[in-house]
C-alpha positions as CSV (number, residue, x, y, z in Angstrom):
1,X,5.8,-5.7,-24.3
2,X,5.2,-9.4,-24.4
3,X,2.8,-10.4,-21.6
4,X,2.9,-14.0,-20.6
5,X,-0.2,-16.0,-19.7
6,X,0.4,-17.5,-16.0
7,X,0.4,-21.1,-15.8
8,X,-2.7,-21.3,-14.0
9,X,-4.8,-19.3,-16.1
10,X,-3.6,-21.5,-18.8
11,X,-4.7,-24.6,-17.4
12,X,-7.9,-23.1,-15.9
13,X,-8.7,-22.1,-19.9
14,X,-7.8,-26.0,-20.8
15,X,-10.4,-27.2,-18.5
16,X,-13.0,-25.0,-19.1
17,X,-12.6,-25.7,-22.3
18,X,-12.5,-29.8,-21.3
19,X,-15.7,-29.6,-19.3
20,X,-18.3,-27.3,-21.8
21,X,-16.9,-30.5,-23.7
22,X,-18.1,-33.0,-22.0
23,X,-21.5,-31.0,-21.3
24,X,-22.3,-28.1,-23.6
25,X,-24.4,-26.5,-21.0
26,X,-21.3,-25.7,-18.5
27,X,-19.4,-23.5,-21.4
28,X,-18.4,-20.3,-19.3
29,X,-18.6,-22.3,-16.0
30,X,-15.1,-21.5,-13.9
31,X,-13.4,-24.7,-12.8
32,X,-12.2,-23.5,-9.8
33,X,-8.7,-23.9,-9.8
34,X,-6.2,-23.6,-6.8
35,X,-2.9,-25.0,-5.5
36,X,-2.7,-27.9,-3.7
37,X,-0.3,-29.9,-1.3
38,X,-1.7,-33.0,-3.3
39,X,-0.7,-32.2,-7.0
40,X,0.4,-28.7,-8.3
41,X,-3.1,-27.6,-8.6
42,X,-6.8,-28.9,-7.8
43,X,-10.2,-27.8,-10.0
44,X,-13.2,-28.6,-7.7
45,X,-15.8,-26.6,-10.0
46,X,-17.3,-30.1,-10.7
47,X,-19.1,-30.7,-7.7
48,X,-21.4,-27.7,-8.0
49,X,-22.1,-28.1,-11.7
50,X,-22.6,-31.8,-11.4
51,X,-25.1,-30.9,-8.8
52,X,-26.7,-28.4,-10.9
53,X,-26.7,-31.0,-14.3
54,X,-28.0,-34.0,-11.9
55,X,-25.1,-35.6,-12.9
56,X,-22.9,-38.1,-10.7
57,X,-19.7,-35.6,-9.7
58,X,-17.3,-38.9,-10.5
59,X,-18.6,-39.6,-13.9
60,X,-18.5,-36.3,-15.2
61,X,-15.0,-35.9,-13.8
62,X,-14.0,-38.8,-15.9
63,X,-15.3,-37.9,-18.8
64,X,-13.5,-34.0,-18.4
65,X,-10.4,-36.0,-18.0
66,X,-10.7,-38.0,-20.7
67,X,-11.2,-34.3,-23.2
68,X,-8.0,-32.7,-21.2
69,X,-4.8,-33.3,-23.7
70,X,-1.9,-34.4,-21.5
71,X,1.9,-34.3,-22.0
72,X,4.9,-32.3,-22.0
73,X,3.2,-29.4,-23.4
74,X,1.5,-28.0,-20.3
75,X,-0.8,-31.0,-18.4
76,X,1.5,-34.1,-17.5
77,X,-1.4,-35.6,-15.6
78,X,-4.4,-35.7,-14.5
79,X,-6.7,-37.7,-11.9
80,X,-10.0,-37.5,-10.1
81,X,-9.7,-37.7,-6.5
82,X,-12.3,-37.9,-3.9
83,X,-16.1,-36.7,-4.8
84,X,-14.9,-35.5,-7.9
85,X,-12.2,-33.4,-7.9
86,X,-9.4,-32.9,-10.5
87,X,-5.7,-33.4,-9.2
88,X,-3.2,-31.3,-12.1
89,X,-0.2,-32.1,-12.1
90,X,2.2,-29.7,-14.7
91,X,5.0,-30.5,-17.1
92,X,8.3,-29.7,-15.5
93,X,9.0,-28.2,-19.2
94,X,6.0,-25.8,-18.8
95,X,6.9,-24.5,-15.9
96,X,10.9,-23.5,-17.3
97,X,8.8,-22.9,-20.5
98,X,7.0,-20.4,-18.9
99,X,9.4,-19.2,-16.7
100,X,12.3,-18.4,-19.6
101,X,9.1,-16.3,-21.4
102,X,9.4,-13.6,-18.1
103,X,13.0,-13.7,-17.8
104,X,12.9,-12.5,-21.2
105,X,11.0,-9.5,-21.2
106,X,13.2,-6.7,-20.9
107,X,10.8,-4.1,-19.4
108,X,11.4,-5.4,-16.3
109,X,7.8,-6.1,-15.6
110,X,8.3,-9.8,-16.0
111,X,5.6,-10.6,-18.8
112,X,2.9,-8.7,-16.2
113,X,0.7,-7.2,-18.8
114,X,-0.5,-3.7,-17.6
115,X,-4.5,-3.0,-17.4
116,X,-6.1,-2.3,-20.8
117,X,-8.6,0.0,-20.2
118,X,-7.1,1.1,-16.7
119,X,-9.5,4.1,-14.7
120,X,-8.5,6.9,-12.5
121,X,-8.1,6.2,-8.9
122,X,-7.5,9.3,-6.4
123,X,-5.2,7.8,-3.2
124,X,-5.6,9.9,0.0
125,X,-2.9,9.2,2.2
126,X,0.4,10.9,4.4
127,X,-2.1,13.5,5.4
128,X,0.3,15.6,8.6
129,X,-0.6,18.5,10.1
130,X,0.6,22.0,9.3
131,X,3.0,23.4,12.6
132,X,2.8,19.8,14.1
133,X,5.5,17.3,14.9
134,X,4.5,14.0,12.6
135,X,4.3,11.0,15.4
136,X,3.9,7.4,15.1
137,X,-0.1,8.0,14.1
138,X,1.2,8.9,10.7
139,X,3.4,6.3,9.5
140,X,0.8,4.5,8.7
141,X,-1.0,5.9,6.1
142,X,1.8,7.3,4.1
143,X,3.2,3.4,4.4
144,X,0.1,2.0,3.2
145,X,-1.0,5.0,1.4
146,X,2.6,4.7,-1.0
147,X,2.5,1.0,-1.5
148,X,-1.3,1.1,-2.9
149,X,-0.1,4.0,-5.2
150,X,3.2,1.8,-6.2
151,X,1.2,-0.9,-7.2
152,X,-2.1,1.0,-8.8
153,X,0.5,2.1,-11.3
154,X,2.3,-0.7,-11.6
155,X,-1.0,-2.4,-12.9
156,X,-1.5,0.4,-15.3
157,X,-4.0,2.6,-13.4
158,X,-3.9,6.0,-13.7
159,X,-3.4,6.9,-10.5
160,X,-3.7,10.7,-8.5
161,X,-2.1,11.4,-5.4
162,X,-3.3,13.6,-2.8
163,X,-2.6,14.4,0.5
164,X,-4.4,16.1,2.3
165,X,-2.7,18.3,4.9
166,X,-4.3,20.3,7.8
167,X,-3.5,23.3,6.9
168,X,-6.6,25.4,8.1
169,X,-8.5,26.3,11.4
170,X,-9.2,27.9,14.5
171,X,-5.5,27.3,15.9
172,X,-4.0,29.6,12.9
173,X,-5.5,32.5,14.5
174,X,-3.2,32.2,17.6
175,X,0.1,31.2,15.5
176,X,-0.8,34.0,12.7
177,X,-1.4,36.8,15.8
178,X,1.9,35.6,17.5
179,X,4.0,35.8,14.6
180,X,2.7,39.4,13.6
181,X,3.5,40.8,16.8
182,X,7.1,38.6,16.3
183,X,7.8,39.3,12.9
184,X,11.2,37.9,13.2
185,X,10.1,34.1,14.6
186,X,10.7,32.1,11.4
187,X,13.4,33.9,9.3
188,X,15.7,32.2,7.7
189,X,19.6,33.2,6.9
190,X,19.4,34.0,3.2
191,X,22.1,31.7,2.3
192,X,21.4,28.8,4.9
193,X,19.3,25.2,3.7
194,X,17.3,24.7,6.7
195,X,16.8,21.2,7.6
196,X,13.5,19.6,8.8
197,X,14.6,19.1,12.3
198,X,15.0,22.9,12.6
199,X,12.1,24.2,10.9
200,X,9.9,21.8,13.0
201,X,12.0,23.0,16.0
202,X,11.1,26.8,15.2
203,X,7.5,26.0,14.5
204,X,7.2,24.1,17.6
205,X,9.0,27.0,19.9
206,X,6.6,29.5,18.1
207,X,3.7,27.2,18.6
208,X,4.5,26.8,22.7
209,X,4.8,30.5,23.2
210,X,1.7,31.5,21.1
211,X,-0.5,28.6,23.2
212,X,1.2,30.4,26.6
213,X,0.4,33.8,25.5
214,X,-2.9,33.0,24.3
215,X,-3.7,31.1,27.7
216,X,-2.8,33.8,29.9
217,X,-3.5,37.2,27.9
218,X,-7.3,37.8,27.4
219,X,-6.5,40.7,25.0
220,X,-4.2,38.2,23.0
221,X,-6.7,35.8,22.9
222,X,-9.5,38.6,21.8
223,X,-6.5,39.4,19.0
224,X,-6.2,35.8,17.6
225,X,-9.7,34.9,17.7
226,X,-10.4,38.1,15.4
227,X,-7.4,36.9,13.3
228,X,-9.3,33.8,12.4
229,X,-12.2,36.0,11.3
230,X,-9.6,37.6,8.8
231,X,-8.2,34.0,7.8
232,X,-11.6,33.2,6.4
233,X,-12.4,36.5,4.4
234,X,-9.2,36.1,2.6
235,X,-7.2,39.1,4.1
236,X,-3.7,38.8,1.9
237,X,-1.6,39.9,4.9
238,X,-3.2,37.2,6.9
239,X,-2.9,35.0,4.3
240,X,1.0,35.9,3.7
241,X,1.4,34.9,7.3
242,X,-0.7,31.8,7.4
243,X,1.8,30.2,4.1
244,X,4.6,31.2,6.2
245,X,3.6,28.5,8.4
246,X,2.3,26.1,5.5
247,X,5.8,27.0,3.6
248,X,7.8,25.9,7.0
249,X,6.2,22.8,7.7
250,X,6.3,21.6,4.1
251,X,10.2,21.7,4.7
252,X,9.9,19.7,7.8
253,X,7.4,17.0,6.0
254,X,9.6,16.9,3.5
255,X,12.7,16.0,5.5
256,X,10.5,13.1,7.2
257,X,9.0,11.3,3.6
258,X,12.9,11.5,2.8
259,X,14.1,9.5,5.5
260,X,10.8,7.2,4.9
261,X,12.3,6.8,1.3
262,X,9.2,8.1,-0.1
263,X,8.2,10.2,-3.0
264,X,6.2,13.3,-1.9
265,X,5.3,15.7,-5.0
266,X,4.4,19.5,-3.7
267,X,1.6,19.3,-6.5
268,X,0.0,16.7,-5.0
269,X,-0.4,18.1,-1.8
270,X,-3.9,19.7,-1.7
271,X,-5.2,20.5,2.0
272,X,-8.1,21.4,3.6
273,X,-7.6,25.1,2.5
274,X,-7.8,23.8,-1.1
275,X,-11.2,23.2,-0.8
276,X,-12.3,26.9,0.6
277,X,-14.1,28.3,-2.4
278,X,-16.0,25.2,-3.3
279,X,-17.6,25.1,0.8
280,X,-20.9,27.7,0.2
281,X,-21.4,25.5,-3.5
282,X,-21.2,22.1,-1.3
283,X,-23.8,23.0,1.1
284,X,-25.8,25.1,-1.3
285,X,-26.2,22.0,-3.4
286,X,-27.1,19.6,-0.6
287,X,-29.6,21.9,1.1
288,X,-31.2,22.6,-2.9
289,X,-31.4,18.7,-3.5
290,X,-32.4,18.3,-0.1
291,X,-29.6,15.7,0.6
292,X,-29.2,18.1,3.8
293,X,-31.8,19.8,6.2
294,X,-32.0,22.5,8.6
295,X,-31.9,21.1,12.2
296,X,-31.7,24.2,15.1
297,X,-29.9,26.1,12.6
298,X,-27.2,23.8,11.8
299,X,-27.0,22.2,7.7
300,X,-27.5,18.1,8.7
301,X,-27.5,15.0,6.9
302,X,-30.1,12.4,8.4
303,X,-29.2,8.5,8.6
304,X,-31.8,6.0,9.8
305,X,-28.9,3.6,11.1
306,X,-26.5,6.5,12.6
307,X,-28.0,7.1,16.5
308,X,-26.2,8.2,19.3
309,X,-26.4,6.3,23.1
310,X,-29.5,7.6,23.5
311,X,-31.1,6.1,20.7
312,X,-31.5,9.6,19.0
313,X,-30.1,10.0,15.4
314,X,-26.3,11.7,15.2
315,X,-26.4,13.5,12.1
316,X,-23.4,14.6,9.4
317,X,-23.0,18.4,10.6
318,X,-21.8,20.1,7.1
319,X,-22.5,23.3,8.1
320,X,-22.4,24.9,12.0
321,X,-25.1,27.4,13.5
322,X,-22.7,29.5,13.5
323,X,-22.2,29.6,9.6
324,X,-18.8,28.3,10.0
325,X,-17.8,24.7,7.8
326,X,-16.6,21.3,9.4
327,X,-14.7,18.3,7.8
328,X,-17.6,17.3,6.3
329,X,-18.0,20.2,4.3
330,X,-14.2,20.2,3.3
331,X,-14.6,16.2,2.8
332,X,-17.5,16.3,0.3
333,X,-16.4,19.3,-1.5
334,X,-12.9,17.1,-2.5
335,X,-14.5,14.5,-3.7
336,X,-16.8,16.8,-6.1
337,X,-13.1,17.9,-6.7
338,X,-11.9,14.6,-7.6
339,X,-15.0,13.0,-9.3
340,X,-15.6,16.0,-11.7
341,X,-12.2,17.9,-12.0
342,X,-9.6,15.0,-12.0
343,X,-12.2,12.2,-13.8
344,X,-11.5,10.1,-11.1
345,X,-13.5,6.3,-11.1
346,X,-12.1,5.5,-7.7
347,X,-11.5,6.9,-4.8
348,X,-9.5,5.7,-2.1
349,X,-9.4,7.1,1.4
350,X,-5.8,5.7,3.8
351,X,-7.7,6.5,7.0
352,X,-7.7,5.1,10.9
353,X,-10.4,2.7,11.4
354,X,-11.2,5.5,13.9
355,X,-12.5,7.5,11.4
356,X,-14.8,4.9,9.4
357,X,-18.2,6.1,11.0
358,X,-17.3,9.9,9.5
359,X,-16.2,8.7,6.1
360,X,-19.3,5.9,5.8
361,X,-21.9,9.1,6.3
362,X,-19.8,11.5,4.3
363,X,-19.5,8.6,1.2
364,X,-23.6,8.3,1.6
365,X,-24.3,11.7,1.5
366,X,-22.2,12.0,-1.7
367,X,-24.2,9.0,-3.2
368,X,-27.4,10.7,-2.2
369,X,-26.4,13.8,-4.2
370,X,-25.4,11.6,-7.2
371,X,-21.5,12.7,-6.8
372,X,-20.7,9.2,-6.3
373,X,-22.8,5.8,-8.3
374,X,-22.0,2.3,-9.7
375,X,-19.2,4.3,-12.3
376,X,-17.9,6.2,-9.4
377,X,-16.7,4.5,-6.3
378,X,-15.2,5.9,-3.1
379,X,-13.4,3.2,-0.5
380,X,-11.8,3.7,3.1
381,X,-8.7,1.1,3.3
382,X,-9.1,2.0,7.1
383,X,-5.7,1.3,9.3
384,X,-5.6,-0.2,12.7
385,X,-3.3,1.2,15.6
386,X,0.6,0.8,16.1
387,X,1.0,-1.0,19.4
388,X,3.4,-1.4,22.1
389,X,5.0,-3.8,23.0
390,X,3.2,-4.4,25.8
391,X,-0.3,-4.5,23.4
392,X,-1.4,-0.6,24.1
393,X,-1.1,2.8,22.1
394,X,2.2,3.4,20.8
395,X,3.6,6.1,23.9
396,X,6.6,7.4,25.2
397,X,7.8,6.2,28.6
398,X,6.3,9.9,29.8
399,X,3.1,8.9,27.9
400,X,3.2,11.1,24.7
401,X,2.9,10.5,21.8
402,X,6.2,8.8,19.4
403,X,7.9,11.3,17.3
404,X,8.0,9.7,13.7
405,X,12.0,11.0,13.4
406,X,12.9,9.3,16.8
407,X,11.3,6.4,15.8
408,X,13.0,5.7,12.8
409,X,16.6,6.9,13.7
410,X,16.1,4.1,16.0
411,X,15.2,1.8,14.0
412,X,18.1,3.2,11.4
413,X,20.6,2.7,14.6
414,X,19.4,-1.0,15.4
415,X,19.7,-2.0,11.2
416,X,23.0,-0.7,11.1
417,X,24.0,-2.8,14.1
418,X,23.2,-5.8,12.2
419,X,24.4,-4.9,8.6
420,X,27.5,-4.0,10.5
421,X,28.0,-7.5,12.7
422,X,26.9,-9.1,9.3
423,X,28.8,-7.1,6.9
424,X,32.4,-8.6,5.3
425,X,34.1,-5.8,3.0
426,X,31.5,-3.2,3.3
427,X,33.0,0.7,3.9
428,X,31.6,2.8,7.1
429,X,29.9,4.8,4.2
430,X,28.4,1.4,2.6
431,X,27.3,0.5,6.0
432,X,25.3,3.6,6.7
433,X,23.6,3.9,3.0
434,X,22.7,-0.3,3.7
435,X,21.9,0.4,7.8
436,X,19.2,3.2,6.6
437,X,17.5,0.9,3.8
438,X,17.2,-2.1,6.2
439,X,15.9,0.1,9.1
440,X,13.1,1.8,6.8
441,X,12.9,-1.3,4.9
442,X,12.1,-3.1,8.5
443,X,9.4,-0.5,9.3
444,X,7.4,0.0,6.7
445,X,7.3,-4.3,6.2
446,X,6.1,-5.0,10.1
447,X,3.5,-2.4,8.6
448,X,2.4,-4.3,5.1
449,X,2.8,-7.6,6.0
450,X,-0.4,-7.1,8.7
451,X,-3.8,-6.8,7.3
452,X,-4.6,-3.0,7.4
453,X,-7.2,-3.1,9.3
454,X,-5.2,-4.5,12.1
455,X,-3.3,-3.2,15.2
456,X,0.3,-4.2,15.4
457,X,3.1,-4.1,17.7
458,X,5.9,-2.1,16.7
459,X,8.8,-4.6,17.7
460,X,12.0,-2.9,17.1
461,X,13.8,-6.7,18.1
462,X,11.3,-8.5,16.2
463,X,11.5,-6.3,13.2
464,X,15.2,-6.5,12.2
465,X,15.6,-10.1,12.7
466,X,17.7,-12.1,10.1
467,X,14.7,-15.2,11.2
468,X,11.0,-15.0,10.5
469,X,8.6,-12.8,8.7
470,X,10.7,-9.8,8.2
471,X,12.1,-7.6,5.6
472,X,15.8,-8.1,6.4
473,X,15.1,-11.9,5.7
474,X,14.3,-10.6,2.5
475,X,16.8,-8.5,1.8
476,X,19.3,-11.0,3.1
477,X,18.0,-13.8,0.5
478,X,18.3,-10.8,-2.1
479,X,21.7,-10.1,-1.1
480,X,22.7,-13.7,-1.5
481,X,21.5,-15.2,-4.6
482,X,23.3,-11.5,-6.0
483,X,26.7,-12.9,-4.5
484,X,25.6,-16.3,-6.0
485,X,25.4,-14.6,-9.3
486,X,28.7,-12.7,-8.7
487,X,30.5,-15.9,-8.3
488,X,29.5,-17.4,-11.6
489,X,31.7,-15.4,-13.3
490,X,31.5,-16.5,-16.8
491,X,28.7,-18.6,-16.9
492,X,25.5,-17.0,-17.3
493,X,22.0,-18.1,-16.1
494,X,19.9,-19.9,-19.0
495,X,16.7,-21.8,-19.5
496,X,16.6,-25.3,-19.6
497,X,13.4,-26.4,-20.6
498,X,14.3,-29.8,-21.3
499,X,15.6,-31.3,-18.1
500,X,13.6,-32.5,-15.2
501,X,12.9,-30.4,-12.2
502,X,14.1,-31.5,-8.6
503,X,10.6,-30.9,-6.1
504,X,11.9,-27.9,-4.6
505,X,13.0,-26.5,-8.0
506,X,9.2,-26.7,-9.2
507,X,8.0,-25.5,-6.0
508,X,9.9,-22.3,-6.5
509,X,9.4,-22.3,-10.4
510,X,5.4,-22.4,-9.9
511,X,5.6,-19.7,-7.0
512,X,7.4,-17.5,-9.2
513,X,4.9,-17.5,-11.9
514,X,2.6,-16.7,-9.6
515,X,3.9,-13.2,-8.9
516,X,1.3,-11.7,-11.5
517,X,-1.3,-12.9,-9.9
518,X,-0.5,-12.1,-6.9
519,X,0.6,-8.4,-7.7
520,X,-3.3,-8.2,-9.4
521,X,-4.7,-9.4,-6.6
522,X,-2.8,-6.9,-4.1
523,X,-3.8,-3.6,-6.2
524,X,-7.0,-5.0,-6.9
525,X,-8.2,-5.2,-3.6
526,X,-5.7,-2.5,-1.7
527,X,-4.1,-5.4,0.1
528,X,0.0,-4.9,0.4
529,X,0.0,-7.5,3.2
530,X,-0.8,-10.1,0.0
531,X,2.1,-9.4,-1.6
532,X,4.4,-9.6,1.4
533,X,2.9,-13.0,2.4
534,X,3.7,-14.0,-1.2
535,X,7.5,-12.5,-1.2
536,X,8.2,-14.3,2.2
537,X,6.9,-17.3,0.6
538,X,9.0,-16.7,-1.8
539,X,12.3,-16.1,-0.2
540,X,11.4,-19.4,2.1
541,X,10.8,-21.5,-0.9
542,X,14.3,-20.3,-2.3
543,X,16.3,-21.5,1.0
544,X,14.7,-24.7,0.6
545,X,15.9,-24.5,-2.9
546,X,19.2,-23.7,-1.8
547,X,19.9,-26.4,0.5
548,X,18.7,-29.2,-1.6
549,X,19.8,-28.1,-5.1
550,X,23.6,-27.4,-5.8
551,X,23.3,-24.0,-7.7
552,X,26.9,-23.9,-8.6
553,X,28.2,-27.6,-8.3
554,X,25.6,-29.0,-10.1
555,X,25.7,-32.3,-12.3
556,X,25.9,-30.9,-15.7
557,X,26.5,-27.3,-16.9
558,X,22.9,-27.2,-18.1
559,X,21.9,-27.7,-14.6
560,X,24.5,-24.7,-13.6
561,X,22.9,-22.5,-16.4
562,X,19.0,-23.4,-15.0
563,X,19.7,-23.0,-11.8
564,X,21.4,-19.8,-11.9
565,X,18.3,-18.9,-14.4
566,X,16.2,-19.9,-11.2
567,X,18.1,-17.7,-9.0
568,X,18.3,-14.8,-11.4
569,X,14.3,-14.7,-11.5
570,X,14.0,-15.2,-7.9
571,X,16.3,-12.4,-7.6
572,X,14.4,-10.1,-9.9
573,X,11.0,-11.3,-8.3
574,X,12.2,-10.0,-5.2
575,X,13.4,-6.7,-6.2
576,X,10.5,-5.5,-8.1
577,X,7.8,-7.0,-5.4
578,X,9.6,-5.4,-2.7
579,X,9.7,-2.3,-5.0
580,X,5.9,-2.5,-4.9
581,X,6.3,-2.1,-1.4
582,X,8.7,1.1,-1.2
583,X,11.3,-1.5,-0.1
584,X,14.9,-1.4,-0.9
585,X,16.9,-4.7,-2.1
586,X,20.7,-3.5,-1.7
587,X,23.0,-5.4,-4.0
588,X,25.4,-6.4,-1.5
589,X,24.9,-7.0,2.7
């Protein structure tokens, strides 16, 4: 595939090559290029090295200028401004230049090149809970979790996903007892597909009676608490009983990552229990190495910065008193898993900010045992907390917790509203496919266009607004330059590199080559919310576009033909970035 060298990267090569020029001892030095409201870009590299040189900033400005070739290949002009910076201004030819050069590749990844010597990164993310409802808590990690893993491979990483359910524990004994004594709790007609709402319905009946039984009945309680015992020694009836509940609430998860649009692999999830044989190696390991100590019988990991409120030190419990194994254990024996069985040189953990004190002590402990180093790194892209609208925890009017479903039927219900007040020739049929992808689409955006690591208030109003900073804006923008496209029948977008560009038209044609950079940036460092500052940018830029530039009535047919080559790229743009996302662009709305 042809990759195309952005437009900045160009230009930032042109200067560097202008300024180890002008003084030999600055080859290598990085101009320092970015976009500015002044000119289409500004270097201001030339202060520190002037400084560094003893040289005047102005002069040696001057004389980089005078090295930089300008003209309708790529540089039109160039000035020093201020101290000594350089304002760029680009050749309206190089920008459609560059432009046509992605509209042409036909992979689809508009001239992004894909990573040549890409690693293996392990994402961690969409981790529910085996017999428990999914609630708002969850959405998101699998949100954030499945837009890191879109664009990890979109770069060319090889990338491993994992989710790791909780699938084992203390509270199996109770459900494993109830359903032994109840043989009958979670049959299923032979010849019936169960959906997700009814297998979480018969887990969550079977769950309520066991947690009654088990509260009232000390001899039921004696029962389950032995069961447990039998869990963890591997006994296969136990064990028949315990995937019985594993096998059940896979049906439900899968029913909910559906409705979230969302690719779930069965392969990929690996819980807790997946970890079971390599627990006594873990801790055998640590306590060998001396990573971990003995500390009143318990296997602990010291930290000289981790101390409790009384100023004593907390430690990383890996093994109880008792003999039994915590997170910890299960923690550190996956990422022995995924350093040395699946080669990974990342390792990325989509976890609450709640957790980061956990993960920052089990991470160290791994480093002190040499399981992670400089080759191998592991990284918490910790989440902050959905809000209210009133600013607190996410609850239901009785105080519990969301369900995940009822949350996004609702937001299904409100979309549809507004592709159906919107909608011209669109079938009932069309308007439920178009109402589900705008609803999701809403949701998981109000998620990735905030920074991670902050809370956010889950606005149902706010969130499927046709104004503002929201994915039906998007969408809409999408949907429109498509109709655009529709209704210029015979003539077919082309690129017109020589006529001159209105302002908005190079506004939106240097934004758009931008995209690679911006899509490098957001898997580089884990960051969706980049991208979906970029694509609103993006869609903004167009409407200004839009109303200043005639797209169909144009002055000359070559105008039509660039235009509609504008709007075909935008279009594309849009579609694979919100791709990126996990975001739907329907054709028509």
């Amino acid at each position: 595939m042809a990759s195309v060298t952005s437009l900045s990267d160009s230009v930032q090569q042109h200067l560097a090559d202008a300024l180890a020029s002008a003084l030999p001892e600055a080859d290598g030095v990085d101009p320092l290029l970015r976009r500015s409201d002044r000119a289409d870009f500004q270097a201001n590299g030339i202060l520190a090295l002037a400084k560094k040189a003893k040289a005047n900033p102005r002069e040696l400005a001057t004389q980089v200028v005078a090295r930089v070739t300008t003209g309708d290949e790529l540089i039109k002009d160039v000035e020093v401004s201020g101290p000594g910076f350089l304002n760029i201004t680009i050749a309206d030819g190089a920008i459609t230049r560059n432009l046509a050069a992605r509209y042409a590749d036909e992979t689809g990844r508009l001239g992004i090149p894909a990573a040549a010597n890409p690693g293996t990164t392990v994402v961690d993310y969409a981790q529910p809970n085996v017999a428990k409802e999914m609630h708002v808590g969850h959405l998101r990690s699998a949100v954030i979790g499945d837009s890191v893993v879109q664009l990890l491979e979109f770069t060319g990483e090889n990338v491993v996903r994992r989710h790791h359910i909780g699938d084992w524990g203390t509270q199996f004994g109770m459900l494993i007892q109830y359903l032994d004594e109840h043989p009958h709790e979670l049959d299923h007609k032979a010849d019936e597909e169960v959906s997700g709402e009814e297998a979480m319905s018969n887990l969550d009946r079977l769950y309520k009676a066991a947690r009654k039984k088990f509260d009232s009945d000390e001899e039921f309680k004696t029962r389950a608490r032995r069961r447990v015992v039998d869990l963890q020694a591997g006994d296969p009836h136990t064990l028949a009983m315990w995937q019985k509940f594993v096998d059940e609430s896979k049906i439900y998860f899968f029913s909910v990552f559906d409705k979230l649009d969302m690719e779930i692999r069965d392969p990929d999830i690996v819980g807790e229990s997946g970890y079971n044989d390599m627990l006594a190696e873990t801790c055998r390991l640590l306590e060998e190495s001396g990573v971990a100590v003995r500390s009143e019988g318990a296997l602990c990991v010291f930290f000289d910065d981790v101390k409790g409120p009384d100023g004593k030190p907390v430690p990383l419990i890996v093994q109880k008193s008792d003999g039994g194994y915590g997170y910890a254990a299960t923690d550190l024996s996956a990422i022995r898993d995924r350093v040395f069985n699946l080669k990974a040189t990342s390792l990325v953990y989509v976890v609450d900010a709640r957790q980061s004190l956990h993960f920052k002590m089990v991470f160290e402990t791994a480093r002190r045992a040499g399981w992670l180093n400089d080759d191998v790194k592991a990284y918490q892209l910790a989440f902050g907390t959905v809000l209210g609208k009133d600013g607190k925890p996410f609850k239901t009017r009785e105080g519990e917790t969301v369900r995940l479903v009822d949350l996004l039927d609702e937001a299904i219900d409100r979309a549809s509203a507004v592709v159906r007040e919107k909608a011209q020739d669109l079938s009932e049929e069309e308007i439920a496919e178009r109402g589900a992808q705008v609803g999701i689409g809403a949701v998981k955006y109000a998620d990735l266009s905030t920074s991670a690591n902050r809370d956010y208030k889950f606005d149902l109003d706010q969130m499927v607004s046709l104004n503002g900073d929201t994915s039906v804006y998007l969408q809409y923008a999408y949907a429109r330059i498509r109709s655009i496209l529709r209704k210029a029948g015979e003539v077919r977008p082309a690129a017109r590199p020589e006529l001159g560009l209105h302002a908005a038209e190079r506004a939106l044609g240097l934004h758009l080559d931008a995209f690679a950079e911006t899509v490098d940036e957001a898997a580089r460092e884990y960051a969706p919310h980049k991208l979906a500052a970029y694509l609103y940018q993006l869609a903004s830029l167009y409407t200004s576009f839009y109303d200043k530039c005639p797209v169909l009535k144009a002055e000359s047919p070559e105008q039509v033909e660039n235009r509609l080559f504008l709007c075909d790229l935008t279009a594309r743009t849009l579609h694979r970035g919100m791709a990126l996302l996990g975001i739907r662009t329907p054709e028509r709305l």
